[in-house]
N, C-alpha and C positions, 0 to 999 in steps of 0.2 A: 504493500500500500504506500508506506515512504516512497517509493520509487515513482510512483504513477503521481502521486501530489506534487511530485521534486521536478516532474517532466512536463507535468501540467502550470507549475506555477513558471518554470524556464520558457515555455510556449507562448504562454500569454507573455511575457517580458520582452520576448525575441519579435513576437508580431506586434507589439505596440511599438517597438523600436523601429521593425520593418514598416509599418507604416507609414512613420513619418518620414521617411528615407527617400529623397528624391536626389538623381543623379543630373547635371547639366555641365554647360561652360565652368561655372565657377563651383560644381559641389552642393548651389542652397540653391531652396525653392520654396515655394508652398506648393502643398497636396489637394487644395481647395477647389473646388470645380468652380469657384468663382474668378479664381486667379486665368482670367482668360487673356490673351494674348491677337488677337482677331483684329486690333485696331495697331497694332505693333508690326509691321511688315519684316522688321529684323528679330522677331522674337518665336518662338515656337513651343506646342506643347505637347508631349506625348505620354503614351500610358501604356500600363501591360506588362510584360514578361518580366517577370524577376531574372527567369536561366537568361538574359539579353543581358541584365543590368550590369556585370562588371564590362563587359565590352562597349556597351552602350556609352557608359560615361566615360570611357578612355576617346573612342568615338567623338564623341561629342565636343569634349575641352577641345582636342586637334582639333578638329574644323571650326572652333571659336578662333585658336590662332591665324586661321588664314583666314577667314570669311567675317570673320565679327558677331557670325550670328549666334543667340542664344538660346539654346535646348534645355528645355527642363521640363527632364523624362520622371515618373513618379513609377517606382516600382512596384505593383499594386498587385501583378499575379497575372496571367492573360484572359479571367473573366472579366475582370474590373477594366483592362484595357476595353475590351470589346464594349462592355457595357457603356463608356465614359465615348466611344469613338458610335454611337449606334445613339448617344444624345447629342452626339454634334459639340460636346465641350474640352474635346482635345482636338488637334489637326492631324493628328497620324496616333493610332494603337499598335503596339506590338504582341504578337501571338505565337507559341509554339505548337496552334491545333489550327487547322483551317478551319475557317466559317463551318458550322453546319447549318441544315436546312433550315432550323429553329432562329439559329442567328442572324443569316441571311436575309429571312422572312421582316424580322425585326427591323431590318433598315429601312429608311425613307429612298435609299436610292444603291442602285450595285457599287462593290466594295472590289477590290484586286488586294493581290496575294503579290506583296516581292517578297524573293527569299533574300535575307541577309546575314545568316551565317549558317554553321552547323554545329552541334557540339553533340556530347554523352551525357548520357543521365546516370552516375555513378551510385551503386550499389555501395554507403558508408556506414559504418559500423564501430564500435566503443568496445573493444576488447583488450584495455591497457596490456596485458600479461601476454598478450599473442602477439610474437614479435614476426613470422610468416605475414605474408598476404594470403588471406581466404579464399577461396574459389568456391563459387557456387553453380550448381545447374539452374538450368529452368525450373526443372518440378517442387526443388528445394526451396528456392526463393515464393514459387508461386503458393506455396505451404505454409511458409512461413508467412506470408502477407493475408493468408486463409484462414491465421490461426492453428492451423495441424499440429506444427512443430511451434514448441516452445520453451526450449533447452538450447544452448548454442552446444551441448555434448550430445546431439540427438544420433542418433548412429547412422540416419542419413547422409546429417551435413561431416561426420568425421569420417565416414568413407571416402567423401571425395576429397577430406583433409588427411590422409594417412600419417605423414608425419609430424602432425600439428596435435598437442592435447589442449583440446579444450575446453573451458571451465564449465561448471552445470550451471549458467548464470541465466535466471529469464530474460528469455528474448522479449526487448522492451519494442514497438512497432512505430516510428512516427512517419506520418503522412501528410499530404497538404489539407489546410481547411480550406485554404480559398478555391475559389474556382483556377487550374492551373494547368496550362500547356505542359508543366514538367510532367503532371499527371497526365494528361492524355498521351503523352509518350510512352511513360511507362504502363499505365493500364491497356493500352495498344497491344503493347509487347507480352502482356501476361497473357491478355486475351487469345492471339496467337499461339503461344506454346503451352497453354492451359485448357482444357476443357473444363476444366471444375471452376475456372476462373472466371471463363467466360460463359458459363451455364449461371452461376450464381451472383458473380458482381458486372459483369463485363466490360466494357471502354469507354473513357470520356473523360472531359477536363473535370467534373466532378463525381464521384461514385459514392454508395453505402458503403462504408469501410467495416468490412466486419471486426479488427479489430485494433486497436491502437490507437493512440491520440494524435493529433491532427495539430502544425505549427503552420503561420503565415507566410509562403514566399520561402522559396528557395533558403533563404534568411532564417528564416522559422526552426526548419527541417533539421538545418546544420546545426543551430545551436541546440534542438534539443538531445539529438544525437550526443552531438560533443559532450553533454552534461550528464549524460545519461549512460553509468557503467550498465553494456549490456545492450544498447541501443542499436535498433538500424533503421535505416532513410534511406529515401532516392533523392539525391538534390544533381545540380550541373557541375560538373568535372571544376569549373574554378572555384565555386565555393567550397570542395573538398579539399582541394588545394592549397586555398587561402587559411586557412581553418587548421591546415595540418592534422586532418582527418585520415585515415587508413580506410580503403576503400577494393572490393573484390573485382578478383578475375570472373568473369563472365563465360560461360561454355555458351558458342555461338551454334548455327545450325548446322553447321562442319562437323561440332564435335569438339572442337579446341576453345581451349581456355584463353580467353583475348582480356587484355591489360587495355582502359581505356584510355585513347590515348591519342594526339592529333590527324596522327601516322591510321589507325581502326577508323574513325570518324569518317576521313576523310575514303577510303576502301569502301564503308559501307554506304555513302552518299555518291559513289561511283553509279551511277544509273541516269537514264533520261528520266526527263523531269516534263510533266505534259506544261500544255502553252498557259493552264492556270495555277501552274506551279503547285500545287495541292499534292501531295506524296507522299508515305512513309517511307522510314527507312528504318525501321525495325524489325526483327529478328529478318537480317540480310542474309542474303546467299554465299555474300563473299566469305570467302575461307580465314581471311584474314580482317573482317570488320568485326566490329564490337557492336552486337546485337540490339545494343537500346541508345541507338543513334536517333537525333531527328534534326529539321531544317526547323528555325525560325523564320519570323515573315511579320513586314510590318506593314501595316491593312491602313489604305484610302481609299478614301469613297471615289468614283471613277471621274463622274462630275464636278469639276469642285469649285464653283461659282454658289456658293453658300453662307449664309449667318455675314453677308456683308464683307467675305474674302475680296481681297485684292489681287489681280492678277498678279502683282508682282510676287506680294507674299508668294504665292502658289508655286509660283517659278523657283522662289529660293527655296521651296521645301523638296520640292522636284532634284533640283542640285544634289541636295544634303544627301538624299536616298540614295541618287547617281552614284555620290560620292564613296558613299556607304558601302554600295555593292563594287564598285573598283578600287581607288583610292585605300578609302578604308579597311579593306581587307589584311593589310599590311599588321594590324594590330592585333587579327584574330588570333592566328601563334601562339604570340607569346604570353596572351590571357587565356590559351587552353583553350580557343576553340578551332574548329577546324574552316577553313577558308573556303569561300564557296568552288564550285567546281565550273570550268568553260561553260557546259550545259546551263547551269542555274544562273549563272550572269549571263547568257543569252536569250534565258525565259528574262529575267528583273529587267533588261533592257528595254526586249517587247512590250512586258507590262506598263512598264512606267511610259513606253510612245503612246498609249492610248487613253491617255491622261486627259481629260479637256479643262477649258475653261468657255463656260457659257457655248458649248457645243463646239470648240476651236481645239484642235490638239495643241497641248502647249509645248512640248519640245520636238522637236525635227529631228 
């Protein structure tokens, strides 16, 4: 009981701190949906993906130094993005789950998909004493997030740890509360290599978690992990990173146990990418990808002569994205994500030429 209090009172701490967390040019913002930006031509706002935020704000400062423009991205989860881009009070949301039918329906007008990076959804865990890295299967993991297994000595997960002892410690479960694209990645992936996963909880940026508590934002996840001897989460490959978290090999659909990593991301995002970019790239074919890969993607509405937009604004946010998908890639690296592929900057190019303003394509 200590344990679940101890993980519960870190959750709430981690999402009220993740809340307020906005990344831009200079670091500060407000999270206020009033804090609008519509009459500012040099100013921008966005919302959405936490797995984006550490890239997003390296992103963003750089192209303050050259351009002057100011972005100030609020890390919110990729429902709250959608939600905030679907009231018209952000100019760009960022998502790691494509529209679906439900959300699309909800717009006043069609939305386009650019992909802007890719990264891992790492598998992290709180086993001070285990100094190995872990390897897990599919059926182990999808067990463990089922409830089944709930000993980290279960004789399952030490089989595939043979020379690892490990401790009889309850497996503590944390997951996202918000609504979140890391989740539709990884409940993707379960779905797939789970029948009982996908009979009982199945896919989507929100699901019934049958057990475990629930932290806000990539953010959330980490810390309660981290605080929690015994703990495991899915968060994005840099806040495992960042955090100095220990995080598992993955047995992909090969067979082999894949380390995630820019080198796997980038193998399992190896595929065409159709012309609305919309795609998984989970549990991949390739022998050498890491199984619970996905693309992020950040979502405007197609028209964008709205709420008193200015053409110019439009064209600078048009830039940024531009920038984002070429330029900007240069950053993904070395913040652990992987860099988009010739195919996916060939879709974001096309996406972004069919851009209007007031029925006009705005870039040539």
């Amino acid at each position: 009981m200590k344990t679940l209090k101890s993980l519960a009172i870190v959750a709430l701490t981690v999402a009220i701190a993740g809340s307020m967390m906005v990344t831009g040019c200079g670091g500060s913002g407000s999270t206020s949906k009033t804090d609008s930006t519509s009459n500012n031509d040099n100013a921008m706002i966005g919302a959405g993906s936490t797995f984006d935020n550490p890239l997003f704000s390296k992103m963003f400062s750089e192209y303050n130094k050259l351009n002057g423009l100011k972005v100030n991205y609020q890390s919110i989860g990729s429902g709250g993005g959608i939600q905030q881009l679907t009231s018209k009070t952000v100019d760009f949301g960022a998502s790691d789950a494509p529209l679906n039918g439900k959300q699309d329906s909800a717009l006043s007008a069609p939305a386009i998909h650019i992909p802007v990076t890719a990264g891992a959804v790492v598998i992290t865990y709180n086993l001070p004493d285990v100094k190995d890295t872990l390897m897990l299967t599919p059926d182990v993991l999808s067990k463990i997030y089922l409830g089944e297994i709930k000993k980290w000595n279960d004789p399952k997960i030490q089989a595939i740890n043979k020379n690892t002892k490990l401790p009889a410690t309850d497996i503590v479960v944390a997951h996202r509360s918000d609504g979140s694209g890391t989740t539709n990645i990884f409940t993707t992936y379960l779905t797939k290599v789970s029948k009982d996963w996908e009979s009982k909880v199945g896919k989507g940026s929100s699901v019934n978690w049958p057990v475990g508590l629930g932290g806000k934002g990539n953010e959330g996840v980490a810390g309660s992990v981290k605080q929690t001897p015994g703990g495991i989460g899915y968060v994005e490959l840099a806040y495992a990173i960042q955090n100095n978290m220990a995080y598992a090999k993955m047995q992909n659909k090969a067979g082999n146990f894949i380390t995630p990593s820019i080198a796997s991301v980038t193998a399992a995002a190896n595929i065409d990418i159709p012309a609305d970019a919309k795609v998984s790239l989970t549990n991949t074919e390739a022998a050498d990808g890491y199984p619970i890969s996905g693309l992020s993607w950040v979502l405007i509405y197609k028209e964008q002569k709205y709420n008193d937009r200015t053409a110019d604004k439009v064209t600078k946010m048009l830039k940024l994205i531009q920038w984002m998908v070429h330029d900007g890639q240069q950053y993904s690296a070395p913040l652990n994500y992987a860099p988009l592929s010739p195919k996916a900057i060939s879709v974001a190019d096309a996406q972004l030429k069919t851009v209007t303003y007031d029925g006009k394509p705005v870039l040539q």
